[in-house]
C-alpha positions in Angstrom: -52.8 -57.0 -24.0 -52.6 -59.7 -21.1 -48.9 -59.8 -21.3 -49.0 -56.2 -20.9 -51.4 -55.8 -17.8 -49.0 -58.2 -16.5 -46.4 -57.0 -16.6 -47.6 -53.7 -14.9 -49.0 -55.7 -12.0 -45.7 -57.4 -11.4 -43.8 -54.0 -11.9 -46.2 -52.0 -9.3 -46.6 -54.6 -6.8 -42.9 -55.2 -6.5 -42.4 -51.1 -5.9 -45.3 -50.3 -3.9 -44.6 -53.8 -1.7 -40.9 -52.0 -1.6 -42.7 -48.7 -0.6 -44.8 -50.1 2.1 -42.6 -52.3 4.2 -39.6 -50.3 4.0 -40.8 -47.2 4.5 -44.0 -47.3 5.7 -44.2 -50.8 8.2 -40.7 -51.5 9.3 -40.0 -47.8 11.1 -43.7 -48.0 12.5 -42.7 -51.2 14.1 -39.9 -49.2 15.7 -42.0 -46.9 17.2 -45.0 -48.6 18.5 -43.2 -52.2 19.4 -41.8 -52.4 22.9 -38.3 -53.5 22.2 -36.3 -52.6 18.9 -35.1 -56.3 19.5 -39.1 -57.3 18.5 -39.4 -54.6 16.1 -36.0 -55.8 14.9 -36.9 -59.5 14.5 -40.3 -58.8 13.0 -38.7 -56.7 10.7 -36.4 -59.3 9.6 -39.3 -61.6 8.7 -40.9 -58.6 6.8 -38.1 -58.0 4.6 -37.5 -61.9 3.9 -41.1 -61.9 3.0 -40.1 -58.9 0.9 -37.3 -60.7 -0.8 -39.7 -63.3 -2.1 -42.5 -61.4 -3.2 -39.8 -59.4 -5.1 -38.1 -62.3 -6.6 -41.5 -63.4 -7.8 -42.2 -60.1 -9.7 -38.7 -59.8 -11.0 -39.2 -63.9 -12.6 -42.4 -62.5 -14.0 -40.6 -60.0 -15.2 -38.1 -61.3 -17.0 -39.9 -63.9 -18.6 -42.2 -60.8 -19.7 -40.1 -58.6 -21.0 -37.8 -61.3 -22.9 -40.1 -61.3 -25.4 -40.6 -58.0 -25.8 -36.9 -56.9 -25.4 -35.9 -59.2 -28.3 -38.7 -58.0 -30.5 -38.2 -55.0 -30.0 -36.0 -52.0 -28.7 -37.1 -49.9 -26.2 -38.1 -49.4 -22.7 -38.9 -53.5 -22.6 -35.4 -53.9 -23.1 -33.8 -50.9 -20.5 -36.2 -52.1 -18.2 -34.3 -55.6 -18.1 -31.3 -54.2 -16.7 -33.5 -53.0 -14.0 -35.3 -55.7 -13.1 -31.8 -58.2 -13.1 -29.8 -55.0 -10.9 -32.7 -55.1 -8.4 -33.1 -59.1 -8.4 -29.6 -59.2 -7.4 -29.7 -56.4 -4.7 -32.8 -58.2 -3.2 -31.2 -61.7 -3.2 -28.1 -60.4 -1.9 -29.6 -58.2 0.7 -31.5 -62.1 2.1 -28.0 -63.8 2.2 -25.4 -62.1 2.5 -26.3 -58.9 4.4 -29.5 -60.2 6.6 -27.3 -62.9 8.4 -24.9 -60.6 9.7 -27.1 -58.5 10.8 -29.2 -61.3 12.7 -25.7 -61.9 14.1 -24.9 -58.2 14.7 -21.8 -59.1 13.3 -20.6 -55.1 12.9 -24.1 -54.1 12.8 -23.7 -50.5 11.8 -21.8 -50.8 8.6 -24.2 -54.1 7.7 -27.0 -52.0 8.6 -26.0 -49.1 6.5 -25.3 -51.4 3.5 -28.5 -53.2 3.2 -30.4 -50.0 3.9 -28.3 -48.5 1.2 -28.8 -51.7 -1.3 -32.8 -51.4 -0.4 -33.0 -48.2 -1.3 -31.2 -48.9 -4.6 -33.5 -51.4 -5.2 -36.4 -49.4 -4.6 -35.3 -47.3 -7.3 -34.8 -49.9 -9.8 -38.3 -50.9 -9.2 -39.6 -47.2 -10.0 -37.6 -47.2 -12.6 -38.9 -50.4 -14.0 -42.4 -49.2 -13.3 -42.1 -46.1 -14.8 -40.4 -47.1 -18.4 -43.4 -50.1 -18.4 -46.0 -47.9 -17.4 -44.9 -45.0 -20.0 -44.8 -47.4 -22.6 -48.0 -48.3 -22.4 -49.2 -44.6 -22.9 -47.5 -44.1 -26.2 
């Protein structure tokens, strides 16, 4: 039962943090900030904070849904593929697409890639949240 409320936590706060910052905060800062260079930079520092917060859900996660994925078959298990696909995007939107953006190294095709890769993981996370939150009704 714990395990379960857990896991649901960790699934909806790593969509609805998803859901708030990138589509909620980050184009607000845009258009109330002076500058897109200070909206820029704070929104830098939102999505690292971002990153982390979904890295801890996704660790959660998978230590979760292990248990159940190997016990039995199911959502727990699809869910997995989910969680790891988004982990991945999130990490790899923090190291590899982040600093050339910072750098403005090409900055519309590295802008377009990490907006494309958040929205993907924004979609593994409501995907995630909806097989774990289904399960639970049936």
């Amino acid at each position: 039962m714990l395990n379960a409320r857990i896991v649901t936590f960790a699934s909806a706060l790593w969509w609805g943090s998803l859901t708030a910052v990138g589509f909620m905060v980050v184009p607000l800062l845009f258009k109330f900030l002076p500058t897109p260079a200070l909206a820029g930079n704070m929104a830098a520092r939102l999505f690292t904070a971002q990153t982390w917060v979904a890295v801890a859900c996704g660790v959660v996660l998978l230590l979760s849904l292990k248990n159940q994925a190997t016990a039995q078959a199911g959502r727990a298990r699809s869910a997995l593929f989910f969680v790891v696909l988004g982990l991945l995007l999130a990490l790899l939107i923090e190291f590899a697409v982040a600093p050339r953006i910072v750098a403005r190294e090409n900055l519309r095709l590295w802008h377009g890639v990490g907006t494309l890769m958040y929205a993907v993981q924004w979609l593994c996370a409501a995907i995630v949240l909806w097989r774990l939150a289904d399960d639970k009704r049936g």
